[in-house]
C-alpha positions as CSV (number, residue, x, y, z in Angstrom):
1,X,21.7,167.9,-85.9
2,X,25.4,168.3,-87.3
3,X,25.5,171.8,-86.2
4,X,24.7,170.6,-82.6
5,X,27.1,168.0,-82.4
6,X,29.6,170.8,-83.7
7,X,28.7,173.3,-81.1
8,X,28.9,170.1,-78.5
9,X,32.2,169.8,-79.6
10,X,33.6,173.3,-79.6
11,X,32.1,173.5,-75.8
12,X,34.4,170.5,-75.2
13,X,37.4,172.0,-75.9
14,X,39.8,173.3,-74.0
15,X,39.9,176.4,-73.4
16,X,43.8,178.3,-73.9
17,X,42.0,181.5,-72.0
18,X,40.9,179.2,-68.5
19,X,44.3,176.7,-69.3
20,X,46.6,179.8,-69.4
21,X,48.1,180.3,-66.2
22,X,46.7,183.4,-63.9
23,X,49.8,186.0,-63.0
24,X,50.2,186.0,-59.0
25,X,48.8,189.2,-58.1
26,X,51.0,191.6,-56.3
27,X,49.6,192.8,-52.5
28,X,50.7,196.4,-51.6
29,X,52.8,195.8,-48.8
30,X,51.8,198.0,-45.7
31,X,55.1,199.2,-44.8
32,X,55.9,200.7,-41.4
33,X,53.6,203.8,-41.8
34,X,51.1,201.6,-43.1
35,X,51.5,199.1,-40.2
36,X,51.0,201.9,-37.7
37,X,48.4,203.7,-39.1
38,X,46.5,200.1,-39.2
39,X,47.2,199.1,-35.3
40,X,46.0,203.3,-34.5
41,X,42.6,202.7,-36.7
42,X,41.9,199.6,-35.0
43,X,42.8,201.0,-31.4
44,X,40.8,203.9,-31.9
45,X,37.3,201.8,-32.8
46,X,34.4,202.0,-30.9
47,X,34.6,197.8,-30.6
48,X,38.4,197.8,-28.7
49,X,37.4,200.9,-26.5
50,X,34.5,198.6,-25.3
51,X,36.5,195.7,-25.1
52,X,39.4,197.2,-22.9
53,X,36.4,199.1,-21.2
54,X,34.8,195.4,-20.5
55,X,38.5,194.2,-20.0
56,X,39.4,197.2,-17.5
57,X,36.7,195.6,-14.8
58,X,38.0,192.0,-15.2
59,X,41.2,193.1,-14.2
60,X,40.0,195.2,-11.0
61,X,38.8,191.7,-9.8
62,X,42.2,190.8,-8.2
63,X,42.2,193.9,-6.4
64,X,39.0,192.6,-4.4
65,X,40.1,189.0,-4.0
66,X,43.8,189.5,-2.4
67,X,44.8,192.0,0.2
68,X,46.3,195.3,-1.2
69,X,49.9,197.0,0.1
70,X,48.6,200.8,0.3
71,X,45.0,199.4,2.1
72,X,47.0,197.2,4.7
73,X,50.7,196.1,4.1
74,X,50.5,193.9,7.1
75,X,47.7,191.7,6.3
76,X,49.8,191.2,2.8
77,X,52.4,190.2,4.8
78,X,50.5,187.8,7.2
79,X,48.8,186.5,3.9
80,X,52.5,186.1,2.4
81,X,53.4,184.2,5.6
82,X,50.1,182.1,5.8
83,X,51.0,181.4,2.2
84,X,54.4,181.0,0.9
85,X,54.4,179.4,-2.3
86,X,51.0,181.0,-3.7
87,X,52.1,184.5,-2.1
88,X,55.4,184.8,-4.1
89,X,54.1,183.5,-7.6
90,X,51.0,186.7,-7.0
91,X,53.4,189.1,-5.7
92,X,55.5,188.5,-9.5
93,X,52.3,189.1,-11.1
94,X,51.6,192.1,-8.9
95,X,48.4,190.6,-7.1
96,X,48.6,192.6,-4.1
97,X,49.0,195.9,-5.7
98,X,46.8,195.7,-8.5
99,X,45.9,199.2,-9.0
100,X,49.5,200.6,-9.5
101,X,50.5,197.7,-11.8
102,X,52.0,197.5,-14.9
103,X,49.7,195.7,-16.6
104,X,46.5,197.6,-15.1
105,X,48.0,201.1,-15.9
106,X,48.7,198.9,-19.4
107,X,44.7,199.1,-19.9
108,X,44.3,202.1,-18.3
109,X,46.3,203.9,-21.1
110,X,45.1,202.0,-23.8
111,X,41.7,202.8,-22.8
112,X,42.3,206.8,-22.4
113,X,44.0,206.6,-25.7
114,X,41.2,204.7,-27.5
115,X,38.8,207.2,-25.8
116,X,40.6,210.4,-27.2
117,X,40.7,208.7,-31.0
118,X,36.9,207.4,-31.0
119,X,35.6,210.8,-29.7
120,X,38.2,214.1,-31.0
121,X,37.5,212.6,-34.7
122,X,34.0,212.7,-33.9
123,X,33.9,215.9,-32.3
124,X,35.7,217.8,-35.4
125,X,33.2,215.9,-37.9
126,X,30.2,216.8,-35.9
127,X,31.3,220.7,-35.6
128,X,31.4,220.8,-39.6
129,X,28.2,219.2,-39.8
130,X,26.9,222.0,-37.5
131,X,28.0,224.7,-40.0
132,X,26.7,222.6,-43.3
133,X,23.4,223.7,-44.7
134,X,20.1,221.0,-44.2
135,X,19.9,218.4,-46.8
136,X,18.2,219.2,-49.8
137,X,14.6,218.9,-49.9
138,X,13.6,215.4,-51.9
139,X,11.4,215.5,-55.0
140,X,8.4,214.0,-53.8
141,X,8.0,215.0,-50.5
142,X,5.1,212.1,-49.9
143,X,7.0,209.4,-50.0
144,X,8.5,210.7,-46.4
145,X,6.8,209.0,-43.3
146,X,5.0,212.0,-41.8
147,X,3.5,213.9,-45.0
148,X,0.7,216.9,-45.3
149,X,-0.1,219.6,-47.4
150,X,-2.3,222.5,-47.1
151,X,-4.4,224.7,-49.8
152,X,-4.1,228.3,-49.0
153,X,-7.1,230.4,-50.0
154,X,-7.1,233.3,-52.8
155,X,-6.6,236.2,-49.9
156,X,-3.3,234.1,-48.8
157,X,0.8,234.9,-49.5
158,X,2.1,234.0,-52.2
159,X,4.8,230.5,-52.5
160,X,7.7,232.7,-51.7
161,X,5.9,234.3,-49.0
162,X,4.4,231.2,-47.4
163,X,7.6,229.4,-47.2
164,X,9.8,231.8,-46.2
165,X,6.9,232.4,-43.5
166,X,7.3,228.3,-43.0
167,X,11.3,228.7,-42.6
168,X,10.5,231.4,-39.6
169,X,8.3,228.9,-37.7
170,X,10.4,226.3,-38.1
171,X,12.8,228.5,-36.6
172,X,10.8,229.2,-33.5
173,X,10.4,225.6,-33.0
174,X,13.9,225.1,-32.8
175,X,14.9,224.0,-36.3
176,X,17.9,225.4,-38.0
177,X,16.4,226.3,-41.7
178,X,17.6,227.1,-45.1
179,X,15.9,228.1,-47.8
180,X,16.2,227.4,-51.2
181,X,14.7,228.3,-55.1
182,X,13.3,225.3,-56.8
183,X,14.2,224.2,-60.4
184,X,10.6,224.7,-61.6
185,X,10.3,228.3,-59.6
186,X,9.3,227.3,-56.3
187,X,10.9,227.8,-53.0
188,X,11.0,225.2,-50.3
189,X,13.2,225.2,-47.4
190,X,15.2,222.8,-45.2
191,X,15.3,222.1,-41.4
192,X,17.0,220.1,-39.2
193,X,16.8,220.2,-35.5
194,X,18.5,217.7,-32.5
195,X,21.8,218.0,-33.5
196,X,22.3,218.4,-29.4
197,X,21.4,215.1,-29.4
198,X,24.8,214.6,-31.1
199,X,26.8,216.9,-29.0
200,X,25.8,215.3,-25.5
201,X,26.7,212.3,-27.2
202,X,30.2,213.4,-27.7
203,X,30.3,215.3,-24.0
204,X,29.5,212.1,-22.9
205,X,32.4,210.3,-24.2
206,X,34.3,213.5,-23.6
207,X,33.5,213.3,-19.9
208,X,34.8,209.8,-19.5
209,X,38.5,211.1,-20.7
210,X,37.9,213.8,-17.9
211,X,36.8,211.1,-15.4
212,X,40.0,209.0,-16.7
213,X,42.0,211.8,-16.4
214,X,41.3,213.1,-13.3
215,X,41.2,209.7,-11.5
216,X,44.4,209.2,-12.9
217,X,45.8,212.1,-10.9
218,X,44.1,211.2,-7.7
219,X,45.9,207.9,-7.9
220,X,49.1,209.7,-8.5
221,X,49.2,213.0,-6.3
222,X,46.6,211.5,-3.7
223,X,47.4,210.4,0.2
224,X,44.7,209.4,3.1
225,X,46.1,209.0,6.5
226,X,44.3,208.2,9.8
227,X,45.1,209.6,13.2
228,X,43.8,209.4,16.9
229,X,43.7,212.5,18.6
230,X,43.0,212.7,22.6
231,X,41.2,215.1,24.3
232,X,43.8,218.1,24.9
233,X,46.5,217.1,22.2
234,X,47.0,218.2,18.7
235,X,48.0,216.9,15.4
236,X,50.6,218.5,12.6
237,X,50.2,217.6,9.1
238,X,53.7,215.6,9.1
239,X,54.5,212.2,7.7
240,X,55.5,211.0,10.9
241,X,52.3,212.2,13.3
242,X,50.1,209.6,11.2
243,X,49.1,206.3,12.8
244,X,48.5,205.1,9.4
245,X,49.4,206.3,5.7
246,X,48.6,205.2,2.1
247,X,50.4,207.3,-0.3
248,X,49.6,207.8,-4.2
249,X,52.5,206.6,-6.6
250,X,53.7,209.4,-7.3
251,X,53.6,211.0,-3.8
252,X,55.9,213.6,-2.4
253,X,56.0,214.5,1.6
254,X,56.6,217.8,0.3
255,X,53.0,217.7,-1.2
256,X,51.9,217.9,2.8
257,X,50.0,221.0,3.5
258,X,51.5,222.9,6.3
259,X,48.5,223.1,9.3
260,X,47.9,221.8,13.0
261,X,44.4,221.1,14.9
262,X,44.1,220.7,18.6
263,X,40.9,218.5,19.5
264,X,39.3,221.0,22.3
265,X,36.2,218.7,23.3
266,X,34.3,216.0,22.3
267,X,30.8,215.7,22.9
268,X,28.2,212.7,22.5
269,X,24.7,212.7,22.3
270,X,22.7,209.3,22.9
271,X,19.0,208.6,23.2
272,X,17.2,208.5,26.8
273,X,13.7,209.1,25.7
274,X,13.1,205.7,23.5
275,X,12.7,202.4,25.1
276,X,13.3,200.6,21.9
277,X,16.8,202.1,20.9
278,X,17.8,203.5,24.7
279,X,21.5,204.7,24.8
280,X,22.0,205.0,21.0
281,X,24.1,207.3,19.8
282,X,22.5,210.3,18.6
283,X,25.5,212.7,17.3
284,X,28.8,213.2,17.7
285,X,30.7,216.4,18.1
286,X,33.8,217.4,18.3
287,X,35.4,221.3,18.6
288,X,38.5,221.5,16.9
289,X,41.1,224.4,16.6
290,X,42.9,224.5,13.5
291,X,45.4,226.5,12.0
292,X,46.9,226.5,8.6
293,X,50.7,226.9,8.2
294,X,52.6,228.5,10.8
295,X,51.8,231.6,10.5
296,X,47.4,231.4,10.5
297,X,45.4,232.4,12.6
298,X,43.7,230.1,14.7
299,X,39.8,229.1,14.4
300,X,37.2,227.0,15.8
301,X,35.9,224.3,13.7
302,X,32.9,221.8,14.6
303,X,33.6,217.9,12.9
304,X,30.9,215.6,13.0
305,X,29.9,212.7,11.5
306,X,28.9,213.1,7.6
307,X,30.0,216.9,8.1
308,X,33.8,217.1,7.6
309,X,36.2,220.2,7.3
310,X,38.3,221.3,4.8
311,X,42.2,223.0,6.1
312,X,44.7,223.7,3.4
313,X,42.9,221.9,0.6
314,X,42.6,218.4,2.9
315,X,39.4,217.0,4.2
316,X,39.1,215.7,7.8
317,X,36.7,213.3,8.6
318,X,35.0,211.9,11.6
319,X,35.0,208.1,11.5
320,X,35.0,206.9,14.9
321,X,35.7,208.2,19.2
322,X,36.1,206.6,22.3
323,X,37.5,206.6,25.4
324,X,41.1,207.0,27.0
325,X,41.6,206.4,30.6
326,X,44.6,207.7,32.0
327,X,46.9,205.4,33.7
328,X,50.5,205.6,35.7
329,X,52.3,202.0,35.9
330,X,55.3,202.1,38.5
331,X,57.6,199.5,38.0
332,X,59.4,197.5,41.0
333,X,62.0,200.3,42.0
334,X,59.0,202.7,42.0
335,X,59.7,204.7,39.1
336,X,57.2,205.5,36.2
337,X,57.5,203.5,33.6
338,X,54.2,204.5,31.6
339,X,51.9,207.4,32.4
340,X,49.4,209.0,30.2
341,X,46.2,208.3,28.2
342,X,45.5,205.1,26.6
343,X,43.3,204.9,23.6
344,X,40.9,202.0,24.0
345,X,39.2,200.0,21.1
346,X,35.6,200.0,21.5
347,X,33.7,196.4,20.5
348,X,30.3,197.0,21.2
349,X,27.9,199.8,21.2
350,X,27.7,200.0,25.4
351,X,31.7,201.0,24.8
352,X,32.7,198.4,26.4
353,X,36.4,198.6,25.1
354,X,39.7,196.6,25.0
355,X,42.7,198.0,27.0
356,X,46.2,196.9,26.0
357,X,49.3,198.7,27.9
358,X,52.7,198.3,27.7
359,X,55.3,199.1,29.7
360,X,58.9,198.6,27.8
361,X,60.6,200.8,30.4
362,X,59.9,198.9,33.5
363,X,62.8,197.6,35.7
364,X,63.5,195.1,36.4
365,X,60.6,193.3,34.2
366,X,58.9,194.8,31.7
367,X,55.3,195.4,32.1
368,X,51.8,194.5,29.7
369,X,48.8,194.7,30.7
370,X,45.5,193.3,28.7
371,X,42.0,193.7,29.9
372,X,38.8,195.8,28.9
373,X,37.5,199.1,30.6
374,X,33.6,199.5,31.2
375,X,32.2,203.1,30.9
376,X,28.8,201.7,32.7
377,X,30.2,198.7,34.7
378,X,27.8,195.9,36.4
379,X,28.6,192.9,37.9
380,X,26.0,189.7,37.9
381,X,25.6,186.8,39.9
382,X,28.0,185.3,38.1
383,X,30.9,187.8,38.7
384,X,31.7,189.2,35.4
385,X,31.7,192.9,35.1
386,X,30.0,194.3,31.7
387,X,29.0,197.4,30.8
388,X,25.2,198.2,30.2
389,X,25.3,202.1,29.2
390,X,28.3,204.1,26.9
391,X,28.2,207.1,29.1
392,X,30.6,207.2,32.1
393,X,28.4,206.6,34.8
394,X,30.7,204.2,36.6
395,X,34.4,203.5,35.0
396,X,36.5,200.9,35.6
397,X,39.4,198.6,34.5
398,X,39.5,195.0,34.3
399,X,43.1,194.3,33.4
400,X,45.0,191.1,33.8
401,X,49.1,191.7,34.1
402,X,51.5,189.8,33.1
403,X,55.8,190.7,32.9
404,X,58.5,189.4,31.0
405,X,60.3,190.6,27.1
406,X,57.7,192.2,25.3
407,X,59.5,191.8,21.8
408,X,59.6,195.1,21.5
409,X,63.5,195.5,21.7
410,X,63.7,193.2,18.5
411,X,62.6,196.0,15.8
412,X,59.9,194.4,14.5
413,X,56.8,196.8,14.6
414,X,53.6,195.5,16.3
415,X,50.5,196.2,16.9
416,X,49.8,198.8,20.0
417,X,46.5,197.5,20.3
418,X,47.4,193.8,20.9
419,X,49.7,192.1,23.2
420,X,51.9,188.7,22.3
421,X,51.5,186.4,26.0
422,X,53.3,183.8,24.5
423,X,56.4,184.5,26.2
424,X,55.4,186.2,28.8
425,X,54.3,185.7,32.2
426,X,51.5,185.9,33.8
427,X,50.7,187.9,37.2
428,X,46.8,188.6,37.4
429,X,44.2,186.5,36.3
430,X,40.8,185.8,38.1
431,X,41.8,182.1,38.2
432,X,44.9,183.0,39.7
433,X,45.2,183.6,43.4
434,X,46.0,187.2,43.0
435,X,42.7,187.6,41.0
436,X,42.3,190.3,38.3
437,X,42.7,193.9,38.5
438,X,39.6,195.9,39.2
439,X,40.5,199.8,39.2
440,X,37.9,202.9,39.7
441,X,38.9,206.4,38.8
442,X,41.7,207.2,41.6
443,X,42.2,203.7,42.8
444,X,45.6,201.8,42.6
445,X,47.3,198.1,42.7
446,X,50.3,196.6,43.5
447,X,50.9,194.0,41.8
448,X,52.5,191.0,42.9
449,X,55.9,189.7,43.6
450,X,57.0,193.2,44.2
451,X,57.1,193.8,40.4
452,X,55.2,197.7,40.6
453,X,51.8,199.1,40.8
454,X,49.4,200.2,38.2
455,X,46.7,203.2,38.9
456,X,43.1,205.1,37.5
457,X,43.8,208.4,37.1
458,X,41.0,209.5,35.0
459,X,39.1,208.4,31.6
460,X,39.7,211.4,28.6
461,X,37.9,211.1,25.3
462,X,39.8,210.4,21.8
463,X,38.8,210.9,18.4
464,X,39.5,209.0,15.4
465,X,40.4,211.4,12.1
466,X,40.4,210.3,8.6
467,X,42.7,212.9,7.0
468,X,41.9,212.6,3.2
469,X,44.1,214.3,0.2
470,X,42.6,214.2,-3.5
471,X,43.6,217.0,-5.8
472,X,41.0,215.5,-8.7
473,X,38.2,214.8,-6.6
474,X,36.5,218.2,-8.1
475,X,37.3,217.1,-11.5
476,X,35.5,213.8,-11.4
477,X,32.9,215.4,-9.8
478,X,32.5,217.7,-12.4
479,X,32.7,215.2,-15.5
480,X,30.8,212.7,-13.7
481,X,27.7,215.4,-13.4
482,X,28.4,216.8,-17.1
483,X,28.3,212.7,-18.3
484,X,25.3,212.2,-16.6
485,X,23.6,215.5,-17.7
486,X,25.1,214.2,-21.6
487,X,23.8,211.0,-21.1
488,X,20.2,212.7,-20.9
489,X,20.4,214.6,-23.6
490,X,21.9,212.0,-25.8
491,X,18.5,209.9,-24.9
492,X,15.8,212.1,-25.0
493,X,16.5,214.9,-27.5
494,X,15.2,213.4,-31.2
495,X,16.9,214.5,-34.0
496,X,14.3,215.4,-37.0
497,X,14.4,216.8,-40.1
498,X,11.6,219.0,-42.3
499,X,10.7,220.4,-45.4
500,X,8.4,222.7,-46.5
501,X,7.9,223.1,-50.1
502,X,5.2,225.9,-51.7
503,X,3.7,226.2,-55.2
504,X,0.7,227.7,-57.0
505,X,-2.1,225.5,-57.7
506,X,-4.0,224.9,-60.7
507,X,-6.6,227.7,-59.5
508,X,-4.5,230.0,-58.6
509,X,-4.2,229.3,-54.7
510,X,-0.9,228.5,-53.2
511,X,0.1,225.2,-52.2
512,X,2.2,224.2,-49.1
513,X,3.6,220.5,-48.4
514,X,5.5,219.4,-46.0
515,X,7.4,215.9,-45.3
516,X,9.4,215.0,-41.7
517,X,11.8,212.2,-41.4
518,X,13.5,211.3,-38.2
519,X,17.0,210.1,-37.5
520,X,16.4,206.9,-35.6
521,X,13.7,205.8,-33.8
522,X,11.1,208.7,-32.8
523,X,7.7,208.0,-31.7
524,X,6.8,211.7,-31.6
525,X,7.6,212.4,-35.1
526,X,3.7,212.2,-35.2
527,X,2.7,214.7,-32.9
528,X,5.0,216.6,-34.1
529,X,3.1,216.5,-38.1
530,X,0.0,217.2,-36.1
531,X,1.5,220.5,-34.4
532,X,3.2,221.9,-37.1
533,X,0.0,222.2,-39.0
534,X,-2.2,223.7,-36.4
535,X,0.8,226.5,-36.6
536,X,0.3,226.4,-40.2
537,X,-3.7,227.3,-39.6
538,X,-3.1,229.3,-37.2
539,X,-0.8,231.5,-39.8
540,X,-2.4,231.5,-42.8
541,X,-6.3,231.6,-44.1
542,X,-6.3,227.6,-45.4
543,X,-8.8,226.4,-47.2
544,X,-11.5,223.3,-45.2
545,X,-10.6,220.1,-46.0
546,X,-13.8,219.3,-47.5
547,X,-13.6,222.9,-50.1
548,X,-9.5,221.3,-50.5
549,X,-11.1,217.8,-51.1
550,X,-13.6,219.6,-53.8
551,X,-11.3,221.9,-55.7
552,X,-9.1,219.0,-56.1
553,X,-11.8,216.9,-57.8
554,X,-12.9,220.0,-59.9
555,X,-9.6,220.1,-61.0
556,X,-9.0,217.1,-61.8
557,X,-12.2,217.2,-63.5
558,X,-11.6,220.0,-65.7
559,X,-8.1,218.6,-66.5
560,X,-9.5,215.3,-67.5
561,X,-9.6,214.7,-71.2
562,X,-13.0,213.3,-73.2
């Protein structure tokens, strides 16, 4: 009892080892080498390539929600003008051209650099595990999750024989092999097979940097342009022969390929045979001439919809035709103030098309007209004129006019295809007195108050051209197909591994196990047990399972002691 209460006591006193006080311990300090080799290994992780991956799409939302400056600067401006306060504050932040931003190509970079450190570490590992012998074959060879042995009969090879035998048609079935000597005088040998399945793993992360890489460039080097060609008249490859031009951000004019095209024809093709979809458009073709530099030599080319042409590494495009009729507006002292083609905007699928012309020359007044022109036209009961086929079985103009200052002497640019009547005044109307204008091909009008005339000459056919430059189209092409194709492989190809171990028996026969373990999931790792020993019976003279199950009990029977 006194030596408890003496051992109670000595557990109740204080302790000088826990009273003492515990040094500080000193933290390595990372230093400035250590600080950036800590901000590279966390850039370069699998988690922060996803995240700016994830990150990447959030911030092409903008670019979606707000008009963009190289899609359509004026409907930024408009939007800036509709929108004064909210405008400026997302022009700072570079709303309205996210794509070339600072904080987009931010990501961008961060991403491609995360890329190239998750996947060139990777790649060098994975080249010397490719050179690196199988593992080595484990000591019990039943504990593996696909297991079976075989009993070889008297006439068979011997244990080296068998398994070097083994290591050949493992080979044929795709495994690379490697035998080895056992401690206890045996052989065995070690396979390993799927180590694609690793390699279009990397290719696939690989072709990402190439799809990066090469988009990167299109942004840069790229340009698109779109141009309206009429019937007769041609087109140089210049900056100023565009009716519309989005650059890349790095863009040079120099960077324009020398070459010219004349559109020859143009020729449309719409259904008459179905009563269901009756003057549908069928195809669309139009014969070009084109000629690269100054110095080519001309050729015909055919553009049609779906079907475009390449000229000195550009691609033209066929987006969209029409019809120009050919007008000559006199103004009051008789002279010509306008005469030529003018390219009208079709809004229907009858053709039926909106005519603007304007007349900035005319004296003493200048000129606009407004109105629609009507490949097909028919007039109801009501008096409106419409059209009811696109083919030109009966042209004509419906034009309202009006004179006065058609803004066009202030240097702002407008819009060709619409016409400001604010200011101006108006001279034809079909509520007027005067009426409308109603022109056929060869038919004229004076117009009132002795302001000039405007006449039909004839109707021509126009073209619209998408002109399209991308000098790393073929690369993303190329890694997007390669990803795809490594995506595959990455998913289907199982990697496995095998061993085949051979010994004698107790009777004298040779012995042959083998184990196979997959890397992963593998739901075939079965089927693949089951073939590899029909190979095995197929090679060697094995002994029945029931004689195997019987000299393994006599065995076992002769072994046991009394």
């Amino acid at each position: 009892m006194r030596a408890a209460r003496v051992e109670e006591a000595q557990s109740d006193a204080p302790d000088p080892q826990k009273n003492r006080r515990r040094e500080d311990v000193a933290l390595p300090t990372l230093g400035f080498w250590g600080t950036l080799r800590f901000m590279w290994t966390q850039l370069t992780s699998m988690r922060t390539a996803l995240m700016l991956l994830l990150l990447l799409a959030v911030a092409a939302v903008p670019g979606s929600l707000f008009p963009q400056r190289p899609a359509g600067p004026e409907i930024v401006n408009r939007y800036l003008e509709d929108n004064p306060v909210q405008g400026e504050w997302l022009d700072r932040f570079q709303m309205f051209d996210v794509y070339s931003s600072v904080w987009f190509s931010a990501i961008y970079i961060l991403l491609f650099v995360s890329l190239i450190g998750c996947v060139f570490p990777r790649a060098v590992k994975h080249a010397k595990d490719l050179r690196a012998a199988p593992p080595r074959t484990p000591r019990r060879l039943s504990r593996l999750p696909e297991y079976g042995k075989v009993v070889l009969e008297p006439t068979g090879p011997s244990p080296r024989d068998a398994v070097a035998e083994a290591a050949r048609i493992l080979k044929r079935r795709g495994y690379r092999v490697d035998v080895r000597q056992e401690p206890d005088g045996g052989a065995s040998v070690g396979a390993e097979r799927g180590y694609i399945r690793e390699v279009g793993n990397i290719l696939f992360h690989l072709s990402l940097i190439g799809v990066l890489a090469f988009m990167a460039v299109g942004s840069l080097l790229s340009y698109s342009g779109q141009k309206i060609i009429v019937e007769g008249e041609g087109f140089a490859n210049t900056l100023v022969a565009y009716d519309s031009f989005t650059p890349g951000s790095a863009f040079s004019e120099d960077r324009l390929a020398p070459f010219s095209m004349t559109l020859d024809g143009f020729e449309a093709e719409f259904d008459r045979e179905s009563e269901t979809h009756y003057g549908q458009p069928l195809d669309f073709t139009a014969h070009m001439t084109v000629q690269d530099g100054t110095g080519g030599e001309p050729r015909q080319e055919e553009l049609k919809v779906n079907h475009p042409f390449d000229i000195g590494g550009t691609r033209v495009y066929l987006v969209g035709n029409g019809y120009a009729p050919e007008v000559t507006v006199r103004d009051g002292n008789g002279d010509i103030a306008f005469q030529g083609p003018v390219v009208a905007q079709v809004q229907d699928q009858l053709y039926t098309s909106l005519m603007v012309i304007k007349a900035p020359d005319a004296q003493p007044e200048q000129l606009g007209f407004v109105g629609f022109f009507l490949p097909s036209a028919y007039t109801g009961e009501d008096g409106v004129a419409v059209s009811v086929d696109p083919e030109l079985f009966n042209p004509e103009l419906n034009l309202n006019s009006y004179y006065g200052d058609l803004g066009l002497d202030d240097g702002e640019p407008q819009n060709v295809y619409v016409l400001d009547t604010e200011e101006l005044t108006e001279l034809n109307n079909r509520d007027l007195e005067a009426g409308g204008i109603t022109l056929t091909p060869g038919e004229s009008y004076d117009l009132p108050e002795g302001m000039g005339s405007i006449s039909f000459d004839g109707v021509q056919r126009y073209v619209g051209l998408d002109i399209h430059y991308d000098p790393g189209k073929w690369g993303v092409g190329f890694f997007s197909v390669l990803a795809l194709v490594s995506l595959v492989v990455s998913l289907f190809v199982r990697r496995r591994r095998a061993w085949v171990r051979s010994a004698t028996g107790p009777d004298g026969s040779t012995m042959v196990e083998y184990g196979l373990l997959a890397r992963g999931e593998d739901f075939g790792l079965r089927e693949e047990n089951v073939s590899l020993r029909r190979q095995f019976e197929k090679t060697w003279p094995v002994v029945a399972p029931e004689a195997e199950k019987t000299s393994s009990t006599a065995s076992d029977t002769q072994n046991r002691p009394e």
